[in-house]
C-alpha positions in Angstrom: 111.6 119.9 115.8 108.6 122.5 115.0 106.1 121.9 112.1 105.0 125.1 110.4 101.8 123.9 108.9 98.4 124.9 107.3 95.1 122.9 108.2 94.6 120.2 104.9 97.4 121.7 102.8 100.6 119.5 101.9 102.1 120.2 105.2 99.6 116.9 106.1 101.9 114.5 104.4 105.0 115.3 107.2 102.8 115.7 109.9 101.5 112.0 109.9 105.2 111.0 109.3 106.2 112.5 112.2 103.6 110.6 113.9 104.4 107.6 112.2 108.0 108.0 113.6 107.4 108.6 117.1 109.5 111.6 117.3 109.0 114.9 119.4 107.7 118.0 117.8 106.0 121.1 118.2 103.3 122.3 115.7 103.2 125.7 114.2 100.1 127.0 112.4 100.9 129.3 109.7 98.0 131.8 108.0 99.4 131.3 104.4 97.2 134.2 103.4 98.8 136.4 106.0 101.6 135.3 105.8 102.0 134.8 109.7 102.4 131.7 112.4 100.0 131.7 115.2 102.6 132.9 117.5 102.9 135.9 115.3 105.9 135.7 113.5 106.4 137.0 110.0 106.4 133.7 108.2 108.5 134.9 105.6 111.5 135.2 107.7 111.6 131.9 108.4 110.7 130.5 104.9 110.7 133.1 102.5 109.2 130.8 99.9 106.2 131.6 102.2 105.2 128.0 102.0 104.0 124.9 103.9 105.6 122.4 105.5 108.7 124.2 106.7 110.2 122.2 109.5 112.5 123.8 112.2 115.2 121.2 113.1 116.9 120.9 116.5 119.7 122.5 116.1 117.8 125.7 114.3 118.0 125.0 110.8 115.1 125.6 108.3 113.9 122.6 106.1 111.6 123.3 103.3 110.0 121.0 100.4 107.5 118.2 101.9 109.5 115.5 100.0 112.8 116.2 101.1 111.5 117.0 104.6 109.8 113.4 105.0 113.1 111.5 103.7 114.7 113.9 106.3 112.2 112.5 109.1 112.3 109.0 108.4 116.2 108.9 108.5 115.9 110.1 111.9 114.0 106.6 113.0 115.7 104.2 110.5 113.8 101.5 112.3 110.2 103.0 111.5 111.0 101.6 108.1 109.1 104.7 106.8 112.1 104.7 104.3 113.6 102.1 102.7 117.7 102.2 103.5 119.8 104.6 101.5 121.8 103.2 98.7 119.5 101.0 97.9 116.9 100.3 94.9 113.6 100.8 96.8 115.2 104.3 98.2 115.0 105.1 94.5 111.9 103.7 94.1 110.7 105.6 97.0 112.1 108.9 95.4 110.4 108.0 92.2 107.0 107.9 93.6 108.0 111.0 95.9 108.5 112.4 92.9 105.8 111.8 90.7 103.2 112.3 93.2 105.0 116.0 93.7 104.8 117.5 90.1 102.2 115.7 88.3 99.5 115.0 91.6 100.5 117.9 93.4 100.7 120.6 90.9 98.4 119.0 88.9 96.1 119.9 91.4 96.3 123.3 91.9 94.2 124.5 89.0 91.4 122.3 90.7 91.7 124.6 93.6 92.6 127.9 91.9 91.2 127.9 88.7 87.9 129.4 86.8 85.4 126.9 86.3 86.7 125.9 82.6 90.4 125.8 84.4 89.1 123.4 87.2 87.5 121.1 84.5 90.3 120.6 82.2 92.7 119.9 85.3 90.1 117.4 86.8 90.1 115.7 83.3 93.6 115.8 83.2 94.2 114.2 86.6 92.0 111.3 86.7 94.2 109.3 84.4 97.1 109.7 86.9 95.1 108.7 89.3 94.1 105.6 87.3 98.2 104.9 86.4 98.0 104.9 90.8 95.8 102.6 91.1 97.4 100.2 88.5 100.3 100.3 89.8 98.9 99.4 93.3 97.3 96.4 92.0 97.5 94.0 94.4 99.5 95.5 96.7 98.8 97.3 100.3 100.8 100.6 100.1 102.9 102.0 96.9 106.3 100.4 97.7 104.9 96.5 98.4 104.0 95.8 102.0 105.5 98.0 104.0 103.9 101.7 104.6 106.4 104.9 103.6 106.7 108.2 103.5 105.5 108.5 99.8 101.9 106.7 101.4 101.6 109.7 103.8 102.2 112.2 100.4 100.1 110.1 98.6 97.2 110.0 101.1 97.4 113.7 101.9 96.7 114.3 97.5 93.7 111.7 97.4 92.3 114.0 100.5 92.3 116.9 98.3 90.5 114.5 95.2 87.8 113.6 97.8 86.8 116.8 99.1 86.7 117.9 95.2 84.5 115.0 93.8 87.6 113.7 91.8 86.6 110.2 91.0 89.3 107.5 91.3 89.8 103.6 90.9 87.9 101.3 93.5 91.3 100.0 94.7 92.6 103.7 95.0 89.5 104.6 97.5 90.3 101.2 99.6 93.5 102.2 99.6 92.9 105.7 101.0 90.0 104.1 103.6 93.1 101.7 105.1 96.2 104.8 105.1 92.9 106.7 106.9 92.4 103.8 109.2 95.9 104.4 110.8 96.1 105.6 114.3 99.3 108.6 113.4 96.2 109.5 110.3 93.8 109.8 112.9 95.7 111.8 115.6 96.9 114.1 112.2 93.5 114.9 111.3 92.4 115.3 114.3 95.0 117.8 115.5 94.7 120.0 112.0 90.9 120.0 112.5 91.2 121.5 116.2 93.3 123.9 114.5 91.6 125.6 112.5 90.0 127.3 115.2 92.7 128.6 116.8 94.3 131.0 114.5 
């Protein structure tokens, strides 16, 4: 598998996953501005969303939409337990959070990023809340589906990066949270790797 990514953007979340998993794979830097991957290629011909992640299976075909692509990686190491078993109740649990985290932390954050001053104010006000519904809904608990780490951790972890780096305050159990996912060893060798590449391209 090859990982079309951008240094700190979304592509973050399926690039620990993959970690996570153990499985082989090849990283890609893309130049989102440009529009190109380090090796050159036009980006839009392989994703012509022009977006990060994009994720190159084995057999050729072209994956796009972080959520769907890290359900897609932890179904290839069932027992990674980065997914809990389809069919089941937490799957949808696990979708739910995918989910949330997706349209109203992920989008919500783009103004933060984009935005005039006033834009980037309003959005900040308007996404601390959600961060406090998180943390409540962490109470108590180690990662967001109970005790056992997921995909929607590595998602979740990849959104509170962004609220760090922008001064977005969140709940004291939020940060703890976000200190222990950064703790990880697959964290550490994701940030690490992104960070060297930024030079590269």
């Amino acid at each position: 598998m090859k990982l079309y990514f951008s240094p700190g953007a979304c592509s973050l979340s399926p690039h620990i996953a993959l970690r996570e998993a153990g499985l082989p794979f090849d990283l890609e830097r893309v130049s989102l501005k440009e529009k190109k991957t380090q090796g050159g290629e036009d980006f839009l011909a392989i994703n012509p969303k022009g977006a990060v992640p994009t994720l190159r299976l084995d057999g050729g075909e072209i994956l796009t939409e972080g959520a769907a692509i890290v359900q897609y990686i932890a179904d290839q190491k069932p027992e990674s337990n980065l997914a809990p078993k389809a069919g089941t109740l937490e799957r949808y649990r696990l979708a739910e959070w995918l989910n949330y985290i997706a349209t109203e932390l992920h989008k919500g954050f783009s103004p933060i990023f984009k935005g005039d001053d006033a834009a980037k104010a309003a959005a900040k006000a308007a996404f601390i809340p959600k961060l406090e519904y998180v943390g409540r809904q962490l109470a108590g608990k180690p990662f967001l589906l109970g005790d056992q780490f997921t995909v929607a951790d590595t998602y979740l972890f990849t959104i509170l990066t962004w609220a760090k780096h922008k001064d977005v305050p969140m709940p004291a159990n939020l940060s703890a949270y976000y200190e222990r996912i950064h703790g990880r060893p697959s964290v550490k060798a994701a940030l690490e790797a992104e960070a060297a590449a930024r030079t590269r391209i």
